[in-house]
C-alpha atoms as one frame of an Amber mdcrd trajectory, in Angstrom:
protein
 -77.366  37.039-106.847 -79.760  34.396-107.706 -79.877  30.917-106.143 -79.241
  29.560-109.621 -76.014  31.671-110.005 -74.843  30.910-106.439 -74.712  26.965
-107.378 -73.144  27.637-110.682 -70.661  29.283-109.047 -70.604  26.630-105.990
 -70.431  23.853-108.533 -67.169  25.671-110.358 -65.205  26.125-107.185 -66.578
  22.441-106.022 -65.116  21.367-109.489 -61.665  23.543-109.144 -60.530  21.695
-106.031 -61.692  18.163-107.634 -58.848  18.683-110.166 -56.363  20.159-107.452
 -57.013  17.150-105.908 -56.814  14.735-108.606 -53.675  16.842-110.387 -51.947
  16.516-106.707 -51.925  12.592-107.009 -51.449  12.535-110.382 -48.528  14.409
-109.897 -47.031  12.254-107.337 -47.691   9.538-109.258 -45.914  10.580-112.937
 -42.680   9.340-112.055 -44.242   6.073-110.643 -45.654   5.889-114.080 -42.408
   6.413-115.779 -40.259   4.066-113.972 -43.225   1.515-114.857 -43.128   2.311
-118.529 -39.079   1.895-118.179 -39.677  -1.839-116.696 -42.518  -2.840-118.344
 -43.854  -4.067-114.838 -47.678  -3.298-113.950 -48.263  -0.865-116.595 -51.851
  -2.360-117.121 -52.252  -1.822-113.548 -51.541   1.467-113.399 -52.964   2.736
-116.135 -56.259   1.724-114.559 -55.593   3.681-111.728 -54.783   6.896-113.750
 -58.167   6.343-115.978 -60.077   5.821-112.738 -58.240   9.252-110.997 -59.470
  11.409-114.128 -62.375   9.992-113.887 -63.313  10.328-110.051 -61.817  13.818
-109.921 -62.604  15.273-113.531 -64.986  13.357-116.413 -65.132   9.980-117.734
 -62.637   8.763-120.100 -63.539   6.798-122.781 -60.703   4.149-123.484 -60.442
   1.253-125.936 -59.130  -2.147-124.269 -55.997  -1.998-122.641 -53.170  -3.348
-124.370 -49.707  -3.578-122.361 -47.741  -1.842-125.264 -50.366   0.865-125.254
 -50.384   1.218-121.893 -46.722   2.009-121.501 -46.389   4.277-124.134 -48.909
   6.228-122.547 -47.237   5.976-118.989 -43.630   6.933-120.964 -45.423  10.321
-121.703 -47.961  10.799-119.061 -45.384  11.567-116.571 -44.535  15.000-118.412
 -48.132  16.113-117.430 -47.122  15.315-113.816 -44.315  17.099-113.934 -46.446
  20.051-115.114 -48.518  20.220-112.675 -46.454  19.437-110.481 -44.686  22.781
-111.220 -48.460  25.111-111.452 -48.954  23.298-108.218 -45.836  24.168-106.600
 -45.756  27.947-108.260 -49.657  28.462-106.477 -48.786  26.880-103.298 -45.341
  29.292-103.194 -47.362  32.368-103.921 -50.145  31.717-101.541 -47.351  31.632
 -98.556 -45.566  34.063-100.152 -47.971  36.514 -99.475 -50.140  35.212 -96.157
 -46.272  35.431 -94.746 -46.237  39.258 -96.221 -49.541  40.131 -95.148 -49.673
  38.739 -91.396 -45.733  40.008 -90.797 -47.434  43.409 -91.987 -50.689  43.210
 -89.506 -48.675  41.912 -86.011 -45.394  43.590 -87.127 -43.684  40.355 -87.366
 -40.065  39.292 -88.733 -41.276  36.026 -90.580 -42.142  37.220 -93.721 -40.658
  35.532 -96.846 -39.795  38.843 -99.017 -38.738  42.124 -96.884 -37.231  45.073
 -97.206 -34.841  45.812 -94.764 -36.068  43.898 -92.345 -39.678  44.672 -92.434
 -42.702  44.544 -94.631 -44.208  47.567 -95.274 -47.614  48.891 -97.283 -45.580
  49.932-100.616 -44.073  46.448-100.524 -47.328  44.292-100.362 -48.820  47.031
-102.934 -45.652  46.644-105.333 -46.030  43.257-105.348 -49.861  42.665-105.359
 -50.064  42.692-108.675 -47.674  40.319-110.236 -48.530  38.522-106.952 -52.311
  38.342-108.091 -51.680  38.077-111.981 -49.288  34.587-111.157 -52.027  33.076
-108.534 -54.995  33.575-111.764 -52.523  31.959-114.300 -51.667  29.390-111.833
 -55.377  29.070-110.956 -56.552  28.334-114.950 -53.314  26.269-114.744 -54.651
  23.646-112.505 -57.791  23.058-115.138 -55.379  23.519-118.618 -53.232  20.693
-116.657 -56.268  18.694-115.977 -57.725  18.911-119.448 -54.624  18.183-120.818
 -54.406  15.479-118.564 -57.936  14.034-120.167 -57.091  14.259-123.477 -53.689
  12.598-123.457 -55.379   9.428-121.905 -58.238  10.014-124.378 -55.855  10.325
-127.530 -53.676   7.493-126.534 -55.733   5.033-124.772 -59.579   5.703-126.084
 -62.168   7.281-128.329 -62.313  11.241-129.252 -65.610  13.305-128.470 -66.302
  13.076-132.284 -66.269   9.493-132.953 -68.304   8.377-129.934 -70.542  11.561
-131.464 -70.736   9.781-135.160 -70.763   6.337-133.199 -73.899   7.760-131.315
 -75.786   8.960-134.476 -74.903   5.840-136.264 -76.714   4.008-133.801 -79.660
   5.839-133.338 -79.911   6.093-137.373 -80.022   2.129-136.935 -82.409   2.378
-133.980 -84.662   4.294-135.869 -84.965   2.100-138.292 -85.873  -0.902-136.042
 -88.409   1.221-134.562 -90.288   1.652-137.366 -89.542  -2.062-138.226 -91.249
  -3.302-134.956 -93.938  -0.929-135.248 -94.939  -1.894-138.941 -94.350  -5.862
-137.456 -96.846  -4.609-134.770 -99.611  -3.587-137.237 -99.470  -6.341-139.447
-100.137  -8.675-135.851-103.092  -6.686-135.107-104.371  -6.948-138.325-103.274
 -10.970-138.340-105.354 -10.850-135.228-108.650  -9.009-136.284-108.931 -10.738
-139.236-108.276 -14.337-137.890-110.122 -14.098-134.902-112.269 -10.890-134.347
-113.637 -10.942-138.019-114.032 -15.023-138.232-116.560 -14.509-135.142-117.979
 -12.014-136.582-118.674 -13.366-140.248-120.077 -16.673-138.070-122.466 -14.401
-136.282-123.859 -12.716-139.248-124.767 -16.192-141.091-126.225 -17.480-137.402
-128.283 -14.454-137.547-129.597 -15.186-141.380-130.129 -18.714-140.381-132.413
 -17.448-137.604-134.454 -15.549-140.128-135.339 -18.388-141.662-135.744 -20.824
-139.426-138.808 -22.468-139.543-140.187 -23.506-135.961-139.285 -21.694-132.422
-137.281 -24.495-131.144-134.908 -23.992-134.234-134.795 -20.239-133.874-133.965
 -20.082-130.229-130.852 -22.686-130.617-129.464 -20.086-133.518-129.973 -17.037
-130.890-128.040 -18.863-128.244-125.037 -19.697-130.606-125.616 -16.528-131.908
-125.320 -15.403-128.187-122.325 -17.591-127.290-120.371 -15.918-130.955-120.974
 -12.787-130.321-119.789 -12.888-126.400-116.376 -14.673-127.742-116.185 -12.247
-130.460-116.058  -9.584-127.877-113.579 -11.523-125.817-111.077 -11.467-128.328
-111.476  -8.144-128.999-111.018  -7.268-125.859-108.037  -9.148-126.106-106.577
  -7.781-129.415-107.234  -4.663-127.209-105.414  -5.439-124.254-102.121  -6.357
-126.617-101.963  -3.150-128.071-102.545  -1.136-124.554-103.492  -2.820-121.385
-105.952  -0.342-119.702-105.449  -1.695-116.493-101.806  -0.217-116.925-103.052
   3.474-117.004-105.694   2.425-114.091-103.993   0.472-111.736-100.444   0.828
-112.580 -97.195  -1.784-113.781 -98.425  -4.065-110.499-102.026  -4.944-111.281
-100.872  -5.402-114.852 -98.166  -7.806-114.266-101.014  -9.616-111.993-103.303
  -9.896-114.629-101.016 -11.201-117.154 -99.901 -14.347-114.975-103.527 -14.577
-114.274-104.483 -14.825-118.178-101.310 -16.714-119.088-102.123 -20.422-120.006
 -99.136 -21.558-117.979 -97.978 -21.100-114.258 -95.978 -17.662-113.955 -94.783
 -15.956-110.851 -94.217 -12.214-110.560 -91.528 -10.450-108.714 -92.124  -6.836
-108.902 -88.862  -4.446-106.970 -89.499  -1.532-108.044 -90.229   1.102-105.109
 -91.782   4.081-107.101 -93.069   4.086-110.892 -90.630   4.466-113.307 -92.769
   6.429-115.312 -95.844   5.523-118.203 -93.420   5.083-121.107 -90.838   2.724
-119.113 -94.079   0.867-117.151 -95.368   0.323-120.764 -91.946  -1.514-122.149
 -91.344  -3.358-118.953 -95.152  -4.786-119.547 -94.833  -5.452-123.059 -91.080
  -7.302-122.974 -92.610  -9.838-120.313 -95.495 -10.408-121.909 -94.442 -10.561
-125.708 -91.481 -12.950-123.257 -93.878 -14.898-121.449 -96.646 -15.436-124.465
 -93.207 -16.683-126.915 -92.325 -19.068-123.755 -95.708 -20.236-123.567 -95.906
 -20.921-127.230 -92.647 -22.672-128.153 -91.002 -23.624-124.929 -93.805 -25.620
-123.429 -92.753 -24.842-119.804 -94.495 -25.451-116.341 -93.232 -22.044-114.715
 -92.244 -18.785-116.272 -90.133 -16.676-113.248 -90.730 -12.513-113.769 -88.065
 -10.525-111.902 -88.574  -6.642-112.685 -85.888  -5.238-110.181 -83.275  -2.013
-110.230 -79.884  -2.689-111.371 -77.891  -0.964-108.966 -76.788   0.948-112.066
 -79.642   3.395-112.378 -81.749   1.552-114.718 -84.194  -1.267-114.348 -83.404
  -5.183-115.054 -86.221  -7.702-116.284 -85.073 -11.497-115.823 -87.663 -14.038
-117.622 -86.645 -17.199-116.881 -88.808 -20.504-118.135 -88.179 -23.948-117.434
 -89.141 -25.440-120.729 -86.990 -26.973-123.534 -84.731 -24.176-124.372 -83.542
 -23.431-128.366 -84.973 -20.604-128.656 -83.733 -18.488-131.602 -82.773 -14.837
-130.826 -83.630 -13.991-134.461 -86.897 -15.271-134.878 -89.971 -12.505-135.082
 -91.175 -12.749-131.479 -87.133 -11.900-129.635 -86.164 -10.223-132.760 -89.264
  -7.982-132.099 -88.499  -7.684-128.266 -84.900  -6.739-128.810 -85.958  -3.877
-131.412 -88.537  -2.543-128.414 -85.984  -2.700-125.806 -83.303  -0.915-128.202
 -86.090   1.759-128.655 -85.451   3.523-125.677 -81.468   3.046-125.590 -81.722
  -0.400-123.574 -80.014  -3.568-123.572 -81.380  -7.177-124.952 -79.808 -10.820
-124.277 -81.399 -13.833-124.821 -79.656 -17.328-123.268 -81.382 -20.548-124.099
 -78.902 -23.543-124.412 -81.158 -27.172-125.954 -82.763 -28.457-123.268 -83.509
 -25.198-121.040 -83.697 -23.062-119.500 -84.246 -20.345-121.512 -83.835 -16.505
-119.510 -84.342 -13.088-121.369 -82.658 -10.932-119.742 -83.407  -6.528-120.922
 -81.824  -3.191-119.180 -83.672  -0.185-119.220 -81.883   3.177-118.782 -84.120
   5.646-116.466 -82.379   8.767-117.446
């Protein structure tokens, strides 16, 4: 048998005596549910508890909010499940000491067997009986998971949302998500080429008519003043486009990793930012590459419209398995969640399935806060 096989098989049996465990309690605590449906009296409560049962012994159930009249209508009917597995419980457990009592009175010739025949337990008896014996304990057996998926889908049908409407609710959203992507990365073009032609092609076109005034310039004195502002354009020209550069894909990202790139940015920022960096190990090149472009799309918008004195970087885990950034600038707050810069921040964070809130009462401060699933 392959290792593979071996865990599947681990992992079924592991699974198994989850819902034994979880049908057990449930079981004990149907009638509990029912005499709570009967007097109205912590139904909320309760149902809580059963949702967070299935969930720790079986699979996550997805409920709408809980409503007290919902909640005891499910409890009124719940407790029949209980009772039924109360009963596969009972019939397994009964047939498991049925026969250890057969088959140890048969091995040490004992009297304590449950089913004899005159007075004794013989071969033919535990061979007569093997069979229906064995054919109850695999009914009984599937019985325990039927019970337990039955168990799911009355809390799911009452209380929450089927498989198929979280499915449509799913593809819906990612339809929509899809959408903003190529939104944001049209929005993202049309900035570069705002940028090239404002900056990297004004510098440019000032070069070229430095250069043809230097051709004609008529004494040395004259020609070497163009070829030092010809000089000076040309390095700036390069500067910004080693800038435009850096805001479509910071090389020092690939090269040094999320660490040296946060550095740089505060260093490059034209205000004061501080950097607080948690992670232990790299989230990986597409997740480094969001986290670096939320805080500084974040921190150039805070820069720009905010007028602060400190912008505070927090890139942390969120205990949750995905990663929390926290931008937080002291400046004059306002700041519109659907203008182009957050608009465009939210659409990149929604990219890869993440989470987006912006806070920024009048007067400040003003804190962006984005979740990023790792899975």
């Amino acid at each position: 048998m392959h290792q593979g096989e071996r865990l599947g098989a681990g992992s079924l049996v592991r699974g198994w005596f989850r819902m034994l465990v979880g049908l057990t309690i449930g079981s004990l605590t149907g009638l509990a549910g029912l005499a709570a449906a009967a007097t109205g009296v912590g139904v909320v409560r309760l149902t809580e508890y059963e949702l967070d049962r299935i969930t720790r012994f079986d699979r996550a159930v997805h409920t709408n909010p809980l409503t007290r009249q919902g909640c005891r209508r499910y409890l009124a009917v719940r407790w029949l499940v209980g009772a039924l597995g109360a009963c596969v419980i009972w019939l397994l457990a009964s047939w498991y000491v049925v026969g250890i009592s057969m088959v140890t009175a048969w091995l040490f010739d004992g009297d304590w067997a449950l089913i004899e025949e005159s007075d004794q337990v013989t071969l033919g008896l535990i061979a007569v009986l093997a069979i229906p014996g064995a054919v109850v304990i695999f009914v009984t057996t599937a019985g325990v998971v039927g019970v337990a998926v039955l168990d799911r889908w009355l809390a799911t049908t009452m209380l929450g949302t089927s498989q198929q409407t979280l499915l449509r609710e799913r593809v819906a959203e990612l339809t929509s998500t899809r959408a903003e992507v190529i939104e944001a990365i049209d929005d993202e073009r049309r900035r570069i080429e705002r940028d090239l032609h404002d900056g990297v092609q004004q510098r440019l076109v000032a070069l070229g008519m430095l250069i043809g005034r230097a051709k004609r310039a008529r004494g040395e004195e004259q020609l070497q003043e163009l070829l030092r502002q010809a000089h000076d354009t040309a390095g700036e020209a390069i500067d910004e486009l080693r800038e435009v550069a850096t805001r479509v894909y910071p090389a020092v990202l690939d090269d040094s990793g999320l660490d040296a790139a946060l550095e740089v940015l505060a260093e490059r920022s034209s205000v004061r930012v501080e950097i607080s960096n948690r992670l232990v190990s790299s989230p990986g090149t597409a997740l480094e590459a969001v986290i670096y472009f939320v805080t500084s799309e974040a921190v150039t918008n805070a820069a720009k419209h905010a007028d602060p004195s400190l912008v505070e970087v927090h890139v942390r885990p969120d205990g949750r398995g995905g990663i929390a950034i926290v931008v937080r600038d002291d400046g004059i707050g306002g700041a519109d969640p659907t203008g182009t810069g957050l608009s465009g921040l939210a659409r990149r964070v929604k990219a890869v399935d993440g989470a987006f809130e912006v806070t920024s009462p009048p007067g400040g401060p003003t804190t962006i806060y984005a979740r990023l699933p790792c899975e």
